[in-house]
Residue, then its C-alpha position, 0 to 999 in steps of 0.5 A: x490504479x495499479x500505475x497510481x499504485x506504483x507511483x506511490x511505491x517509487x515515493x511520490x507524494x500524495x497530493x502527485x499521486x491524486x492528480x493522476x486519477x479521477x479516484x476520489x482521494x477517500x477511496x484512494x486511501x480506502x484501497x490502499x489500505x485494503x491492499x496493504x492488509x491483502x498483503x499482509x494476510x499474503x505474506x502471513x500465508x507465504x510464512x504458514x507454508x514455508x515460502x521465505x523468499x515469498x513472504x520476503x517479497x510481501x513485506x517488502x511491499x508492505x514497507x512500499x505501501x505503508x508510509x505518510x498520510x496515507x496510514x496516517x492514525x488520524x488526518x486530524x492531527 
């Protein structure tokens, strides 16, 4: 997945990014927002001790991750 990952980072759309894996597309969403909140408890943890450059780096990746339907509230819309 970590190619499924990087090609959703670079922008390609969600429909681009389902055809390069055999992943269902609920677990797809499932795991990117499971990694969208390990990032967010990371760079929480980067802020506790002190490490800007670090937490810097976590929330950039948030802002990566976190876009379109993936984080969409409701797919009924």
């Amino acid at each position: 997945l970590m190619d499924v990952v990087n090609a959703w980072c670079r922008g390609a759309k969600f429909s681009q990014i389902c055809r390069m894996t055999e992943v269902f597309e609920g677990s797809l969403i499932r795991a990117f927002r499971r990694l969208e909140e390990l990032l967010r408890q990371m760079c929480m943890a980067a802020k506790a001790i002190g490490n800007v450059d670090l937490e810097n780096k976590f929330a950039d990746g948030i802002t990566k991750i976190k876009r379109d339907i993936i984080f969409a509230a409701s797919l009924y819309l």
